[in-house]
C-alpha positions in Angstrom: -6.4 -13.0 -3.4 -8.7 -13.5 -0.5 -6.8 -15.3 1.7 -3.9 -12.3 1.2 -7.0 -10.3 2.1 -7.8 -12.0 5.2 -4.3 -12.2 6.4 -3.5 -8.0 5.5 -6.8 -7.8 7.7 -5.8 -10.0 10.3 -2.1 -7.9 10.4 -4.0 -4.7 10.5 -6.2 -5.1 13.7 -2.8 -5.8 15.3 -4.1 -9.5 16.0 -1.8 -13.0 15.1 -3.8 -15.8 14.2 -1.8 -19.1 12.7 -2.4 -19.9 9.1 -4.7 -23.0 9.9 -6.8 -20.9 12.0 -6.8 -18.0 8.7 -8.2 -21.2 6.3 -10.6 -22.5 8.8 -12.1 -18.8 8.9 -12.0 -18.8 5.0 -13.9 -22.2 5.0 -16.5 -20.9 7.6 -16.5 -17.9 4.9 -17.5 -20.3 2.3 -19.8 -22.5 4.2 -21.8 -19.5 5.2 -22.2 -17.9 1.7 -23.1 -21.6 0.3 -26.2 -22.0 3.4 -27.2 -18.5 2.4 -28.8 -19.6 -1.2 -31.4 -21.8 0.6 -31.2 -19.9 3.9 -31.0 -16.5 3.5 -28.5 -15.9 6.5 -26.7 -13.1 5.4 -27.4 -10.0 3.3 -24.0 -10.1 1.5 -23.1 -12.0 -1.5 -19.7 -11.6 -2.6 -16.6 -13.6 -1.2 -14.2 -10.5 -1.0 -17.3 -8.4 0.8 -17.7 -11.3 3.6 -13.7 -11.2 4.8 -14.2 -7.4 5.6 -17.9 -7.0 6.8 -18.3 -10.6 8.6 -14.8 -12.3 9.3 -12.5 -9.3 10.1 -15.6 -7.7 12.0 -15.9 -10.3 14.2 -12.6 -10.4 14.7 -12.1 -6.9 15.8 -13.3 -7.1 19.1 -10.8 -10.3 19.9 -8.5 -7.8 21.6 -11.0 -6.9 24.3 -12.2 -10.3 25.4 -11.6 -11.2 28.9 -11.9 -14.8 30.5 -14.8 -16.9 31.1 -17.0 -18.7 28.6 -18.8 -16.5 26.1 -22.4 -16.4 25.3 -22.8 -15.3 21.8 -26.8 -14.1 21.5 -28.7 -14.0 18.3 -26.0 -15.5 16.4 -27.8 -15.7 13.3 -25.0 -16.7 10.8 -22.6 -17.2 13.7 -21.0 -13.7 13.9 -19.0 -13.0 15.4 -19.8 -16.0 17.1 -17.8 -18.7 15.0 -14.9 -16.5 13.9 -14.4 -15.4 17.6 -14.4 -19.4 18.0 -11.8 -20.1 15.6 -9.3 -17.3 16.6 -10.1 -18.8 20.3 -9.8 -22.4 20.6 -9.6 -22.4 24.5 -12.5 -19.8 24.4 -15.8 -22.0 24.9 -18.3 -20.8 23.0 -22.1 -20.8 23.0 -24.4 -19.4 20.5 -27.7 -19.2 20.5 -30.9 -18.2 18.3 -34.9 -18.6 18.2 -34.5 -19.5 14.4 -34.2 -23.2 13.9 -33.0 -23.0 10.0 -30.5 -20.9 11.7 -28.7 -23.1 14.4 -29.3 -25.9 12.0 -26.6 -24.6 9.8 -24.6 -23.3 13.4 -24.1 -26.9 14.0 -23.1 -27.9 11.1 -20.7 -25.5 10.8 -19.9 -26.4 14.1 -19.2 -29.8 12.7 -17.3 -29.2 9.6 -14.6 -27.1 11.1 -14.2 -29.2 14.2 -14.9 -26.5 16.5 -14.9 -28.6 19.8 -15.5 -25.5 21.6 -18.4 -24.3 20.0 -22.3 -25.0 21.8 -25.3 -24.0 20.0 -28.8 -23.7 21.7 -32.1 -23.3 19.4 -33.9 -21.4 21.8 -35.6 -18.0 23.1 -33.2 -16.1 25.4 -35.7 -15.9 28.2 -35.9 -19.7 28.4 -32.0 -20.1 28.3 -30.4 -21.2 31.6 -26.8 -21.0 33.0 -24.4 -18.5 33.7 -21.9 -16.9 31.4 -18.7 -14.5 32.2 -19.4 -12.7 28.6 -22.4 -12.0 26.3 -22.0 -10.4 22.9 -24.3 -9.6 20.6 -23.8 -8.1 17.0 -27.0 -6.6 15.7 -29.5 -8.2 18.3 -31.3 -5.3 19.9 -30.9 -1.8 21.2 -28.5 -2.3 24.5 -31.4 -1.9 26.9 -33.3 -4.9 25.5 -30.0 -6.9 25.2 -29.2 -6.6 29.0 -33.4 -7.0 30.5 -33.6 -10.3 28.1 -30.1 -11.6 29.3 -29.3 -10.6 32.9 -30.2 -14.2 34.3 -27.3 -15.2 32.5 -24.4 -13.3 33.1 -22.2 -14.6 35.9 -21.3 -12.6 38.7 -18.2 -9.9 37.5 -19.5 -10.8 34.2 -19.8 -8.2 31.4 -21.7 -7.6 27.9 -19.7 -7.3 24.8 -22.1 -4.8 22.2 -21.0 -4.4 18.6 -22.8 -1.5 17.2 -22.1 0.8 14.3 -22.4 4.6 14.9 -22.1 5.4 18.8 -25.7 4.6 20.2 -26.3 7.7 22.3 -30.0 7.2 22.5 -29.1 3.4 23.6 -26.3 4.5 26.4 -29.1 6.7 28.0 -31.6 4.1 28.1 -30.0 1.3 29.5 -31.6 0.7 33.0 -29.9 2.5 36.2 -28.2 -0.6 37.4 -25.8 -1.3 34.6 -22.3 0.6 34.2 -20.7 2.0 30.6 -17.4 0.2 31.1 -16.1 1.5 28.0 -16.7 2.9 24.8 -14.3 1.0 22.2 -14.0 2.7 18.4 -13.6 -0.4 16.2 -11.5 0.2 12.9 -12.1 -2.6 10.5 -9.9 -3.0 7.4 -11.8 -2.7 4.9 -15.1 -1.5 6.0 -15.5 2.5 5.5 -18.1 2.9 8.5 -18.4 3.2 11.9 -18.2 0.8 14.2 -18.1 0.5 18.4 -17.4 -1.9 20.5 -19.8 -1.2 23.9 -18.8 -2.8 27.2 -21.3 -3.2 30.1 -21.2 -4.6 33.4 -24.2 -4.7 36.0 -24.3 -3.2 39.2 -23.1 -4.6 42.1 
């Protein structure tokens, strides 16, 4: 039933994915929920739950990706990281988190679903180096914080990809004088009755 799930999801955010790439995000599914005994990465304990609130919500802002490598920041369980990853396979993908239990079980994920395209980095933001042409974060830090801690790293033309659940007013009127709203995205995830946005920034020239 889940994989039905999955693919009614998948159909409903008007996004084709092939069905290797639907069982890969059903095995990342599994992996995570199987870390999460010992590692307590995710809240969420029921298979059916995890398709709507992790896999499908990643996958929601796949539409409104641009080009460039993406720099996924406080991955945590690898959302939307990993799924973004595995819809993606030309994408290259980084993710990146402070925790070390954390990117321990991003590589191994990494590993088991032969995501070639996937780097992880156990590390503080500040200390990361390179440059990036996208940075998302889901449930990192208000948006201000986001783009002061990871400015260094977004390339020139680059932009910030926010997930955030009800419209962050407060957020949008904090962020520092430099960076531009590029647009305000209402996210409608099958499955999940509550809001969610999908905020893109872009700094100043």
């Amino acid at each position: 039933m889940t994989q039905a799930s999955l693919a009614n999801g998948i159909a409903a955010l008007d996004i084709t994915l092939p069905a290797a790439a639907q069982l890969k995000l059903l095995a990342f599914r599994d992996l995570l929920l199987k870390w999460n005994k010992t590692y307590n990465l995710t809240a969420l304990r029921d298979p059916a739950q995890a398709i709507a609130y992790h896999l499908l919500d990643s996958l929601s802002i796949l539409p409104h990706l641009g080009a460039g490598d993406l720099l996924d920041v406080g991955s945590g369980g690898g959302l939307p990281g990993i799924p973004l990853a595995i819809a993606r396979p030309d994408l290259a993908v980084s993710m990146v988190d402070s925790v070390q239990k954390k990117t321990s079980f991003l590589q191994q994920a990494g590993i088991e679903l032969e995501l070639r395209n996937v780097t992880v980095h156990h590390a503080r933001i500040e200390e990361m180096r390179g440059q990036y042409r996208q940075i998302s974060s889901r449930a990192f830090a208000e948006l201000a914080v986001l783009v002061n801690l990871t400015r260094h790293l977004l390339a020139p033309n680059g932009q910030w990809l926010a997930m955030k659940g009800v419209l962050p007013t407060a957020e949008l009127n904090a962020l520092p004088a430099d960076v531009t709203v590029a647009a305000i995205i209402p996210l409608a995830v099958p499955g999940l009755d509550a809001e969610r946005h999908l905020i893109i920034l872009k700094a100043g020239s």
